[in-house]
C-alpha positions in Angstrom: 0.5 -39.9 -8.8 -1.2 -39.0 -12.2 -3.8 -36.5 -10.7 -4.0 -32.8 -11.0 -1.5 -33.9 -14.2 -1.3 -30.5 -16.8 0.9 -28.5 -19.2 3.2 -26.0 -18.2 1.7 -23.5 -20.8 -1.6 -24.4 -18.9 -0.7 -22.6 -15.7 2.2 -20.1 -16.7 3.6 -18.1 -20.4 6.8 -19.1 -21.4 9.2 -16.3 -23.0 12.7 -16.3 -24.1 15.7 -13.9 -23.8 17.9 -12.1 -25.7 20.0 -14.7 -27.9 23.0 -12.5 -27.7 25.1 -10.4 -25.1 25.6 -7.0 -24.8 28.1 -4.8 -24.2 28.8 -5.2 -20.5 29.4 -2.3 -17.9 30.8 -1.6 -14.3 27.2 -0.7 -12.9 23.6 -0.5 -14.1 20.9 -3.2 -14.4 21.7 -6.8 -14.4 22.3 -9.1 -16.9 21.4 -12.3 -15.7 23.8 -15.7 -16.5 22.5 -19.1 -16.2 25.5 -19.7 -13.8 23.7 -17.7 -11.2 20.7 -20.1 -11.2 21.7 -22.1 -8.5 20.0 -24.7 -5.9 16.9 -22.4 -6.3 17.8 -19.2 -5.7 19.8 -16.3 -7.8 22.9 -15.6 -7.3 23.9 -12.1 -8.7 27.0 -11.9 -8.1 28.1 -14.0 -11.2 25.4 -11.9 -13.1 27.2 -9.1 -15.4 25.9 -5.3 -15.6 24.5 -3.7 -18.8 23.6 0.0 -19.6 20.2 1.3 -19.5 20.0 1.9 -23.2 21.2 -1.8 -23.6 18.2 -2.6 -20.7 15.5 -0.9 -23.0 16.5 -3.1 -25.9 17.4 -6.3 -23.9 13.7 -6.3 -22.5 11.8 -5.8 -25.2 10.8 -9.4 -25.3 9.9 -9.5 -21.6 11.0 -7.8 -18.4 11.8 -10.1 -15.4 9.8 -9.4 -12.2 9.1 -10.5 -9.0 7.7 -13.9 -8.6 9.0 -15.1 -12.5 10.5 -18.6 -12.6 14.0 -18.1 -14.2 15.5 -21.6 -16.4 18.3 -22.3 -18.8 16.9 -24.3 -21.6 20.3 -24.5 -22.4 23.7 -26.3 -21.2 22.9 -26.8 -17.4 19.1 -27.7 -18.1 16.7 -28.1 -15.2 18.3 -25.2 -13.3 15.4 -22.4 -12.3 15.5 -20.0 -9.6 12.6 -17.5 -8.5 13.2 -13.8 -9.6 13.7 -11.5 -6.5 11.4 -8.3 -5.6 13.1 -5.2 -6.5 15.6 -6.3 -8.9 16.1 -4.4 -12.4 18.0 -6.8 -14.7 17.1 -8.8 -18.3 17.3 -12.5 -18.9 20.7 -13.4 -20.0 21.5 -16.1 -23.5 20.2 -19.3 -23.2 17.8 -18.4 -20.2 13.9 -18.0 -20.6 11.0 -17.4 -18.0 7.8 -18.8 -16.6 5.3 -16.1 -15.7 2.9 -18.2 -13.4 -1.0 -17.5 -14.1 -1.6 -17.4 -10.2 -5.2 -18.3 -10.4 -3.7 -21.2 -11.3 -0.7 -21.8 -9.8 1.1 -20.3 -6.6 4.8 -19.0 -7.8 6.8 -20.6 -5.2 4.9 -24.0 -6.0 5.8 -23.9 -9.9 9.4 -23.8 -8.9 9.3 -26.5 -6.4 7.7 -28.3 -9.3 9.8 -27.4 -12.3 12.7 -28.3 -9.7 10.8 -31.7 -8.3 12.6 -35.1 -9.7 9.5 -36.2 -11.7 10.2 -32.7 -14.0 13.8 -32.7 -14.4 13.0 -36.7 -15.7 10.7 -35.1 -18.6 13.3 -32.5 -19.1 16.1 -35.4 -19.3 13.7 -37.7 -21.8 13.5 -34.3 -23.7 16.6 -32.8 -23.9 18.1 -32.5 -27.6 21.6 -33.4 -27.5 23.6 -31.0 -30.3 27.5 -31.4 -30.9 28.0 -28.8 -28.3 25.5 -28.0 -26.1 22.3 -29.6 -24.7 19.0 -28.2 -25.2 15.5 -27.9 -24.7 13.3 -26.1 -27.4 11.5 -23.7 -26.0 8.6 -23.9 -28.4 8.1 -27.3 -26.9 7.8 -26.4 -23.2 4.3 -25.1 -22.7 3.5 -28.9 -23.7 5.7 -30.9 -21.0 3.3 -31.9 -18.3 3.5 -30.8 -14.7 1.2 -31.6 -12.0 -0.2 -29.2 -10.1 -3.1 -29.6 -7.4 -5.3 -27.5 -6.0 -4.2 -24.1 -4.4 -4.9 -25.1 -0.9 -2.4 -28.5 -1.3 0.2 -25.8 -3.2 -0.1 -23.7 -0.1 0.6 -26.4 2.3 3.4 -27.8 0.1 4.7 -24.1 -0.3 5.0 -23.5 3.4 6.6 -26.6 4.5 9.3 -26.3 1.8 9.5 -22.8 2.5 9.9 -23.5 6.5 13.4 -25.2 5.3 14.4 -22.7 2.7 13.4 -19.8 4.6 16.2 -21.1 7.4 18.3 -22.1 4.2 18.6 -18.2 3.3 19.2 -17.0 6.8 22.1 -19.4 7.3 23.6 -18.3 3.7 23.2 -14.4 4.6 25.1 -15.1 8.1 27.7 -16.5 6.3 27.9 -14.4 3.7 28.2 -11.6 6.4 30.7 -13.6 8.0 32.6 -13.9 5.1 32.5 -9.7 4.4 33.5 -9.4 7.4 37.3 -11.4 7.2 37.9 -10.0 4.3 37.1 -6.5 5.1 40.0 -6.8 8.2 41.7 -8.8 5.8 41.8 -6.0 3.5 42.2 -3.2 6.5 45.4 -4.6 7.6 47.1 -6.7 4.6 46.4 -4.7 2.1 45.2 -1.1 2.7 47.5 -0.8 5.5 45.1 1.4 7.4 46.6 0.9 11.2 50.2 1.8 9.9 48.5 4.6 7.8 46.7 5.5 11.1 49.3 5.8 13.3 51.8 7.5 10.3 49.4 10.5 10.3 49.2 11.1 14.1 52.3 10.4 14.5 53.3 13.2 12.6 51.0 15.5 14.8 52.4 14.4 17.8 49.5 12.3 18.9 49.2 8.8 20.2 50.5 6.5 17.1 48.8 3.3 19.1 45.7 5.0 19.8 44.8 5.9 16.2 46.1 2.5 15.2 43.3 0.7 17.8 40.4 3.5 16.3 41.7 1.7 12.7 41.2 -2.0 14.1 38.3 -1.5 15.9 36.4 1.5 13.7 35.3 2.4 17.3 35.4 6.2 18.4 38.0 6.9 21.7 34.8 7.3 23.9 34.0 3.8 22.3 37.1 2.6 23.7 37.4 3.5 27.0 34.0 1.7 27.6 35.5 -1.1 26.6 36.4 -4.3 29.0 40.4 -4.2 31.0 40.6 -7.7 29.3 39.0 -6.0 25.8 41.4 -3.2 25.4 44.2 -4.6 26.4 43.9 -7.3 23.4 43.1 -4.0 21.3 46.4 -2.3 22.6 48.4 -5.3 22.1 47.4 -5.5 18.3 47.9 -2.3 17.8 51.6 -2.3 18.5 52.4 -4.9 15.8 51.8 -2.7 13.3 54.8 -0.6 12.5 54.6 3.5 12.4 56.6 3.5 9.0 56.2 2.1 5.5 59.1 1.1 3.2 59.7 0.7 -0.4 59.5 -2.9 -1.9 59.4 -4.5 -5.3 55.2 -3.6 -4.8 55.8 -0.4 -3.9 55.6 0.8 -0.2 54.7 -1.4 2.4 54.9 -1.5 5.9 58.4 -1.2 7.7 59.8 -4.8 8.2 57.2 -6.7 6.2 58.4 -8.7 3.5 57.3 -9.8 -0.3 57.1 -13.1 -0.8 55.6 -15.4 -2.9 52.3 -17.5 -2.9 54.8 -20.7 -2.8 56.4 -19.2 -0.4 53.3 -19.3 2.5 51.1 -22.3 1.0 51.2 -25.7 1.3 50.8 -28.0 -1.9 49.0 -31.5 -1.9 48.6 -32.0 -5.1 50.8 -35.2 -5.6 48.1 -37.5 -3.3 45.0 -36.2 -5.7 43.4 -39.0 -7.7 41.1 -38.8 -10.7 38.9 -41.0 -11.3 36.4 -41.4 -14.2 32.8 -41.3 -14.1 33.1 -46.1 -14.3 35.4 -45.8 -10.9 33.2 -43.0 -9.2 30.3 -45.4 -10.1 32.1 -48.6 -8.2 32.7 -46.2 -5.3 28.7 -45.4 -4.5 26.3 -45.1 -2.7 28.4 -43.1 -0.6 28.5 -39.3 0.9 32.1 -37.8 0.2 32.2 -34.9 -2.2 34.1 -35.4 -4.9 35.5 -32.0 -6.1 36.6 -30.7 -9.2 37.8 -27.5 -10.7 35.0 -25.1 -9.1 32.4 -27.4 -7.4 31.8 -30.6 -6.3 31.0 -33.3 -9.0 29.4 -36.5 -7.1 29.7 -38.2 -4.2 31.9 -41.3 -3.6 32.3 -43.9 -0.5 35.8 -43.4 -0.2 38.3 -40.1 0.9 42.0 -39.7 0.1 42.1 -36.0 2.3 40.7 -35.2 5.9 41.9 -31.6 7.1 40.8 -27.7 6.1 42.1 -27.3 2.4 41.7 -24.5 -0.1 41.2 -25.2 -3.8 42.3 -22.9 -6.8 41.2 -24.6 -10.1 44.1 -25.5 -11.8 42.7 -26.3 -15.4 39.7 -25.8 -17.9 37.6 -23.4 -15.3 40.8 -21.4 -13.9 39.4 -18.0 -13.7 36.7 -15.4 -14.0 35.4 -13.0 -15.5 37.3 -10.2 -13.5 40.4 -12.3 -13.7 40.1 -13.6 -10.1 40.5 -17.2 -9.6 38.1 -20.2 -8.7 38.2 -20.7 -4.8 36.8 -23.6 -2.9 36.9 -23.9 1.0 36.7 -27.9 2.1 36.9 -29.2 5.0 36.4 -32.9 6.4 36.6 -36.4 4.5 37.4 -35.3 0.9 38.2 -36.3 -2.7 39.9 -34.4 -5.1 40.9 -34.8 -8.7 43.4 -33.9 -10.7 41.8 -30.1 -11.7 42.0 -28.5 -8.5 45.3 -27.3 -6.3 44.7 -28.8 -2.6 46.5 -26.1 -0.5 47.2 -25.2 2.8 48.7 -22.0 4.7 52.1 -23.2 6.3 55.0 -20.4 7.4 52.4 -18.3 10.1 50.1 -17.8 7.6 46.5 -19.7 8.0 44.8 -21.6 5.4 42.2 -18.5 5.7 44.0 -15.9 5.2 45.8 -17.6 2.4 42.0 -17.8 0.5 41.5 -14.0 1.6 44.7 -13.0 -0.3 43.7 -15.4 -3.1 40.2 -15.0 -3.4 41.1 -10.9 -4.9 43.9 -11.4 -6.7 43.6 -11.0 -10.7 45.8 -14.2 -11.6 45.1 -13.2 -15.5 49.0 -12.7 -15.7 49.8 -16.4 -14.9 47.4 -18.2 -16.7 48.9 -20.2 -19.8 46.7 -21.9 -22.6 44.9 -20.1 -25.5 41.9 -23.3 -25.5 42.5 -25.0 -22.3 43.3 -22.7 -19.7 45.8 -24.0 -17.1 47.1 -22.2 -13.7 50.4 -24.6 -13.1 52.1 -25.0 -10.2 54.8 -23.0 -10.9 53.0 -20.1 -11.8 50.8 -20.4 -9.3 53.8 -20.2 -6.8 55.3 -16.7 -8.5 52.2 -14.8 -7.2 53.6 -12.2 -4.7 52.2 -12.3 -1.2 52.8 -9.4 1.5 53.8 -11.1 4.9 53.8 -9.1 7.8 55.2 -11.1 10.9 54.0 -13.9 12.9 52.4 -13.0 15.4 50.3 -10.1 13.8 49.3 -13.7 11.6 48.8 -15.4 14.3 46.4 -12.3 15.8 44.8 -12.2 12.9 43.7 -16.1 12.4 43.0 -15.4 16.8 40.0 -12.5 14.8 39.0 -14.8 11.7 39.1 -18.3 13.2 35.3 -17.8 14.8 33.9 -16.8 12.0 35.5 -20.1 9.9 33.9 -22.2 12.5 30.9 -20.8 12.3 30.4 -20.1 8.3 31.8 -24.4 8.4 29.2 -25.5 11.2 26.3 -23.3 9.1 27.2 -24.7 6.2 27.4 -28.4 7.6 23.7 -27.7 8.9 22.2 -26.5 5.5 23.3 -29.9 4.2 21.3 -31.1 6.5 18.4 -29.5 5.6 19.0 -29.2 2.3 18.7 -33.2 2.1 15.3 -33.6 4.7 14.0 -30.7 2.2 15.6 -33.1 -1.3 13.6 -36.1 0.4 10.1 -34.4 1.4 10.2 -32.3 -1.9 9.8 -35.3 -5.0 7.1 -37.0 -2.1 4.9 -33.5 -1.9 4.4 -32.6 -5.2 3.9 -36.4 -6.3 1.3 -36.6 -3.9 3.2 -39.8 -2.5 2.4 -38.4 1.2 0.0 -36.1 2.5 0.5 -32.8 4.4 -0.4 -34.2 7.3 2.0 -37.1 7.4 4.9 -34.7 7.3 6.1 -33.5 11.0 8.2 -31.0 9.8 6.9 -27.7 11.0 8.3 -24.0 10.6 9.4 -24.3 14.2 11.4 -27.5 13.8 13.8 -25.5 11.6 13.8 -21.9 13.5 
């Protein structure tokens, strides 16, 4: 397992970023956070936006580019992800880069390596623990060793691992399309009021009020619809007449005739009486076992024991409450769970659908009913003044009848990147040890297509 050993300044630079922040705007290149390195890949969306005068001075140290190996050397050490093609941003504070010397080293392999167990164990035995924060120093880290082989085992190792991850991606991207998908109708009807607009303005032209309000569901031209299936547009006309021709005035300003403001309290379920904490000694008597334990924002470990078994949304309720743009921290579980004591365990009662609870949440700016100058606490009772817009039953219940496929698909692809996500955790640290040879490992491109 000692062969091929070397230094990480052997095979790649190592350069630092900016070690403040600027000035952040609503577009313009990214400024990349170390809470968008995650499992391996970069997520932007938690990445801020900086001006391109800021960008000029932000990079003078380095610029990221395709095929860099983004870290934090501090707080959450041993995260790295690969830096996308065609993606103008600057390293955010606390984040540095690995520019691989790829007659050397093959990109993809030095971050399956900096990722691999036997690395993030000379990153723990390393780490300097300050009053604060935990850190590596940088000047340090072209010295921590790394094994890499030859190119042609990297090239092996890289195309197995990427087989998995490849599929990984795809299954992400459908859901995330999935995802944009609800919450654009979510948006449509709930809170644009577009079918009611629709049929409003025709109405007052002496046109067909249901027809424009089907064009508004559907976004499909009336040449579009009358290619449609008898069974088709008949479940198209019947959802367009739930949506009333008139909007009224409300405590939120106009909404649609017969709708009615409510609150959050009002339409959710709360479960948070049967949570149970438990410190890190108890979660430690409760292993090995495979039931996420979940916090504030993510899960924390894994335990052999549940105390919830159903769908359930979660809205942090303490220390990580909300974002940066004021929206709050949303988890979607489902299955054997256990929650602590940081997290509301909700559920959609009163016609309205655990989903399209989240959909309404998942936008909202909760700024206003967040309490604590240090420790920042959404209560229950705040949590339950946040007014919701209900239109009727059964335009709910045809609603959850459009979103609930989608739901069972983004929870069955997300079940199935576990999966692979753990075949790829147990091949990976075996690979790049050299512990088994590519051609013990029947796990082929095809196997995961």
């Amino acid at each position: 397992m000692s062969d091929f050993m070397t230094k990480i300044g052997e095979v790649a630079d190592v350069f630092d970023g900016p070690h403040a922040t600027p000035k952040k705007t609503e577009q313009g290149p990214y400024f990349l956070s170390i809470s968008s390195l995650e499992n391996g890949a970069l997520d932007l969306s938690k990445s801020a936006h900086l001006s391109e005068k800021d960008f000029v001075k932000w990079t003078k140290r380095v610029t990221p580019t395709a095929g860099d190996v983004l870290f934090s050397y501090e707080t959450r050490l041993g995260d790295a992800a690969f830096m996308p093609p065609n993606v103008k941003a600057c390293l955010g504070r606390r984040m540095g880069l690995l520019r691989p010397n790829t007659e050397k080293v093959i990109p993809e392999y030095l971050l399956y390596a900096y990722l691999s167990p036997a690395f993030q164990e000379i990153i723990n035995a390393r780490t300097i623990h300050g009053a604060t924060v935990n850190r590596i120093a940088l000047k340090e880290l072209p010295d921590f060793p790394i094994r890499i082989p030859p190119k042609d085992e990297q090239e092996q190792v890289v195309n197995i691992l990427n087989s998995i991850d490849s599929k990984l991606e795809l299954n992400r991207q459908i859901n995330q399309t999935l995802e944009q998908i609800a919450q654009a109708i979510f948006k449509s009807w709930f809170v644009d009021f577009e079918p009611v607009k629709a049929k409003i303005q025709v109405k007052q032209n002496g046109q067909d009020p249901e027809r424009a309000a089907m064009r508004a569901i559907s976004g499909k031209t009336d040449e579009e619809l009358d290619a449609l299936s008898a069974e088709q547009h008949q479940q198209l006309t019947t959802t367009a007449a739930l949506f009333p021709d008139e909007l009224e005035e409300s405590d939120l300003g106009e909404i649609p005739k017969g709708w009615s403001v409510k609150t959050f309290g009002d339409v959710s379920q709360c479960f948070d009486s049967k949570r149970i904490p438990l410190s890190k000694k108890k979660r430690e008597e409760k292993k090995p076992g495979n039931i996420p334990y979940y916090g504030a924002t993510s899960i924390m470990d894994y335990v052999n024991e549940w105390i919830f078994d159903d769908i359930y949304l979660l809205l942090g309720e303490d220390g990580s409450v909300i974002k940066e743009d004021g929206t709050p921290f949303v988890q979607y579980i489902w299955g054997k769970t256990w929650v602590n004591n940081h997290a509301h365990v909700l559920q959609g009662k009163n016609g309205v659908s655990t989903e399209q609870l989240m959909l309404f949440i998942q936008k909202q700016n909760i700024t206003a009913y967040i309490t604590g100058a240090v420790q920042l606490k959404l209560n229950q009772g705040n949590m339950n003044r946040i007014p919701f817009i209900d239109a009727d039953e059964k335009l709910n219940d045809v609603f959850y009848s459009f979103i609930k496929p989608s739901y069972e698909k983004i929870r069955e692809t997300i079940e199935e990147n576990q999966s692979l996500a753990s075949v790829r955790d147990l091949l990976l640290p075996k690979l790049l040890s050299g512990e088994i040879t590519i051609g013990e490992v029947q796990f082929t491109t095809e196997a995961v297509a």
